[in-house]
C-alpha positions in Angstrom: 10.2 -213.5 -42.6 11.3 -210.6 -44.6 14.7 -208.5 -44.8 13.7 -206.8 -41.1 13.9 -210.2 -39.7 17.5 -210.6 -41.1 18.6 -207.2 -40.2 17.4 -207.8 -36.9 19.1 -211.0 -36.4 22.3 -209.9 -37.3 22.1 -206.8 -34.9 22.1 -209.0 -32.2 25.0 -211.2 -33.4 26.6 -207.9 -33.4 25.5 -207.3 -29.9 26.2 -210.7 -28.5 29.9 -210.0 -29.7 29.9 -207.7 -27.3 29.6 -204.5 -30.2 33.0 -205.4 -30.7 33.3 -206.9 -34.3 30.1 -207.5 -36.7 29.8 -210.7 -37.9 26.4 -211.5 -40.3 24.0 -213.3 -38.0 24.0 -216.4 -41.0 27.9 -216.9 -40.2 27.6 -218.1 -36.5 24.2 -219.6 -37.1 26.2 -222.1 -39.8 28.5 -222.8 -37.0 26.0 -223.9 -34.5 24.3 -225.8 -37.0 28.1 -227.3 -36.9 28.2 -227.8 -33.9 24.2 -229.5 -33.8 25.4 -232.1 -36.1 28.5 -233.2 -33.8 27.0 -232.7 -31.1 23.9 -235.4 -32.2 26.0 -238.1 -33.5 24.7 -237.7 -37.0 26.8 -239.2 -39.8 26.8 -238.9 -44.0 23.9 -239.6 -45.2 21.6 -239.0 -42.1 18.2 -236.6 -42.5 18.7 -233.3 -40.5 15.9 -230.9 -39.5 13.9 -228.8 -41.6 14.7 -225.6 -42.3 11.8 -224.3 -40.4 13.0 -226.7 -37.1 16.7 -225.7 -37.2 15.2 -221.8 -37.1 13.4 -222.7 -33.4 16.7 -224.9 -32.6 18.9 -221.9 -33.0 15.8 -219.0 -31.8 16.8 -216.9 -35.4 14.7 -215.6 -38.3 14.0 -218.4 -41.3 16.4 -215.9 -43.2 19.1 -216.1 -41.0 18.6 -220.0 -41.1 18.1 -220.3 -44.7 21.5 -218.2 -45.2 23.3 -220.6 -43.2 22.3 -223.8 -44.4 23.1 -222.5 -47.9 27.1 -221.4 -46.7 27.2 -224.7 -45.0 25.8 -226.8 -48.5 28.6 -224.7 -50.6 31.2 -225.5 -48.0 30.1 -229.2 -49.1 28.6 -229.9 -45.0 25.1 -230.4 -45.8 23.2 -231.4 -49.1 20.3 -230.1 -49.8 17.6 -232.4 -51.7 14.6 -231.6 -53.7 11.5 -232.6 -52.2 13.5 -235.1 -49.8 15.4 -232.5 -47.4 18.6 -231.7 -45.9 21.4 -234.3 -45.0 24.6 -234.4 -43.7 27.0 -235.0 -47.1 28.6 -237.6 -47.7 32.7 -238.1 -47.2 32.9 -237.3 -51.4 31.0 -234.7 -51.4 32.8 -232.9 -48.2 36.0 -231.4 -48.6 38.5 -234.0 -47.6 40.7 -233.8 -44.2 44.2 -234.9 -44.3 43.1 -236.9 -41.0 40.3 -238.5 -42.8 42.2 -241.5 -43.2 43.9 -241.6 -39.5 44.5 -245.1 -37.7 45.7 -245.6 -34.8 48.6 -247.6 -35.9 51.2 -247.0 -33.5 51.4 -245.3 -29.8 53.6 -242.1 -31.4 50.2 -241.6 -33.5 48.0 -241.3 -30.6 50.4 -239.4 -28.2 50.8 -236.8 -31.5 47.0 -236.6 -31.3 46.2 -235.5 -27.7 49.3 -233.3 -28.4 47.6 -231.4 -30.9 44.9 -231.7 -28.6 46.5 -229.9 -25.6 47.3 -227.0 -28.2 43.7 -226.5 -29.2 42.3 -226.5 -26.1 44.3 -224.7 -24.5 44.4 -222.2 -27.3 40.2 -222.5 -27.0 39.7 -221.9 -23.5 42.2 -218.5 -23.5 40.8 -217.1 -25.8 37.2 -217.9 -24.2 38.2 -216.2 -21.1 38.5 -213.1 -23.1 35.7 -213.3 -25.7 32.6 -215.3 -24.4 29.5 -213.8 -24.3 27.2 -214.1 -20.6 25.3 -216.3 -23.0 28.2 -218.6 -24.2 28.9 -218.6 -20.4 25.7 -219.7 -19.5 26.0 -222.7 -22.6 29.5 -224.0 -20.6 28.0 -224.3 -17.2 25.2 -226.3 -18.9 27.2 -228.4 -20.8 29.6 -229.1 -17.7 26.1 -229.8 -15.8 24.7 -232.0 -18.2 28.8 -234.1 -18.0 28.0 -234.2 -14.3 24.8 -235.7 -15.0 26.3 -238.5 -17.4 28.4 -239.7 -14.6 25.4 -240.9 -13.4 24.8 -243.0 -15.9 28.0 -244.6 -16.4 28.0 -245.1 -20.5 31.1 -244.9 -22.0 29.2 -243.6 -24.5 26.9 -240.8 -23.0 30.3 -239.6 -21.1 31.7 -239.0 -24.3 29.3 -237.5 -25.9 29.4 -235.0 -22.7 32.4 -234.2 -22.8 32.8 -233.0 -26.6 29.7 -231.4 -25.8 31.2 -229.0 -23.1 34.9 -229.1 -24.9 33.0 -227.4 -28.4 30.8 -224.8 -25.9 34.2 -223.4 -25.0 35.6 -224.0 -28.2 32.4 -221.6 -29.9 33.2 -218.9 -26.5 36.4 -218.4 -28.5 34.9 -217.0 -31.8 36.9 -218.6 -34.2 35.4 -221.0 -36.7 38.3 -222.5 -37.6 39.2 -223.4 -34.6 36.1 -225.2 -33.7 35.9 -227.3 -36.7 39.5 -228.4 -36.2 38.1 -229.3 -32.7 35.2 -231.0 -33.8 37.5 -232.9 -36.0 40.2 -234.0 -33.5 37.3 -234.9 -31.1 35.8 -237.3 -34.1 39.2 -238.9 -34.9 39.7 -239.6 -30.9 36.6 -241.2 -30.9 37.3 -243.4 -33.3 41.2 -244.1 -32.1 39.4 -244.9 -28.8 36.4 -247.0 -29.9 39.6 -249.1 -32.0 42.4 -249.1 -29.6 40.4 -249.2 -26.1 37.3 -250.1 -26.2 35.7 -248.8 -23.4 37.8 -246.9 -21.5 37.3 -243.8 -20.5 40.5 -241.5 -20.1 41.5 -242.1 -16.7 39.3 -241.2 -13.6 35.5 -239.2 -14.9 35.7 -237.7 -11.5 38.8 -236.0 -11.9 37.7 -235.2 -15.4 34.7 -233.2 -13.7 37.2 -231.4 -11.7 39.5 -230.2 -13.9 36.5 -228.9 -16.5 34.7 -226.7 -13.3 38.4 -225.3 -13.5 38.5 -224.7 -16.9 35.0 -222.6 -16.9 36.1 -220.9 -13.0 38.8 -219.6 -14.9 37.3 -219.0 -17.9 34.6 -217.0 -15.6 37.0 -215.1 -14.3 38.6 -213.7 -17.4 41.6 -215.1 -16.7 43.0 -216.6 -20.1 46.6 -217.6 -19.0 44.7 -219.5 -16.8 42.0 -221.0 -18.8 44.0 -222.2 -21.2 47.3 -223.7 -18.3 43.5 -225.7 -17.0 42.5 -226.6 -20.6 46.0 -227.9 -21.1 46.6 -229.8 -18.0 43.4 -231.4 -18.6 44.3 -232.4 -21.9 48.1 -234.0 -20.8 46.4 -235.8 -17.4 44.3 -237.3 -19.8 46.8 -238.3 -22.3 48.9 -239.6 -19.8 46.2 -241.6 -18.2 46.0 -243.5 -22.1 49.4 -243.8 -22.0 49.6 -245.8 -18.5 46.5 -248.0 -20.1 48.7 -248.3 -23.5 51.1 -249.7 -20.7 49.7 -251.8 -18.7 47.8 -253.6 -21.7 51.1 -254.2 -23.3 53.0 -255.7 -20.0 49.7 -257.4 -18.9 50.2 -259.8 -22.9 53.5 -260.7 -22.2 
């Protein structure tokens, strides 16, 4: 597709921001492409779709796409391969996070974690009441939907995978990159701390999980951001809390 294509693309970023702020179409395209990776499960290393593929994944112009993938290969997220493809880069070639190296060594660690949790979510889901698109709405009631669904299934693993999944579609409503990657980071680094420090368990009752995300969209529906984000927050700390009790109970239950 030529330069129409592109100019029309980033039009309608400009109109999905409501008019409000223009922001090139390539910019959020990287971030969803961001968000596709996490959102899969793929790791360094792993072969990503083509060019071509990510263009009918995201519904933009190969431009737009081509744009993006080459902001996310200079932010050192993908790598781009001659003749082989595109792949998620590895650790040494990504920039390096100062909670790369994070292990759950002590409780204080993981209580400090869904701390900063609490603060990004909460953060995420205010300023989602005031920015998402009908769109971005529409993405959060199918994530929550498709967390409903996993219930079903009753996979520690599917559940999980859920519930980032609906945590980063109201993290993206918010329109600030940096604030989903930092989410998308903290949501990697409790995956690991629980995969290490509780094997299976979930976070406390999935029910009440379910709950307390249809109030974090309700609210974030409604505009209300105080709201959204008090939700976001208590959902965060009831979860926290719920880890702390297991912390306790697996510590009494070995002596």
């Amino acid at each position: 597709m030529g330069a129409t294509d592109h100019v029309k693309d980033e039009t309608s970023e400009r109109e999905a921001d409501g008019g409000a702020t223009y922001r090139p179409g390539y910019t959020r395209a990287a971030e969803r492409i961001q968000q596709f990776i996490a959102e899969q499960g793929f790791v360094p290393g792993d072969r990503l779709p083509t060019e071509a593929r990510f263009a009918e994944i995201l519904g933009v112009s190969r431009t737009i796409t081509r744009d993006a993938l080459k902001t996310l290969a200079a932010a050192g997220r993908i790598s781009t391969q001659r003749g082989r493809g595109i792949f998620v880069a590895d650790p040494v070639e990504a920039p390096a996070s100062p909670l790369a190296g994070f292990v759950p060594t002590d409780i204080a660690h993981i209580m400090a974690m869904f701390e900063f949790r609490g603060v990004q979510e909460q953060t995420a889901a205010g300023l989602a009441a005031t920015r998402a698109t009908p769109g971005e709405l529409v993405a959060i009631d199918d994530a929550l939907d498709a967390y409903a669904r996993s219930l079903e299934a009753a996979d520690p693993r599917v559940m999980a995978a859920a519930d980032e999944s609906f945590h980063c579609a109201v993290a993206r409503a918010a329109h600030n990159m940096v604030l989903l990657d930092s989410i998308v980071t903290v949501q990697r680094l409790q995956r690991r701390v629980v995969a290490a420090a509780f094997g299976g368990f979930s976070g406390g009752p999935v029910a009440t999980a379910l709950a307390e995300h249809r109030q974090i969209i309700e609210a974030v529906r409604r505009g209300d951001a105080e709201e959204a984000g008090n939700a976001a927050l208590a959902h965060v700390e009831r979860t926290r809390l719920s880890y702390q009790a297991e912390i306790d109970r697996r510590v009494f239950r070995s002596h």
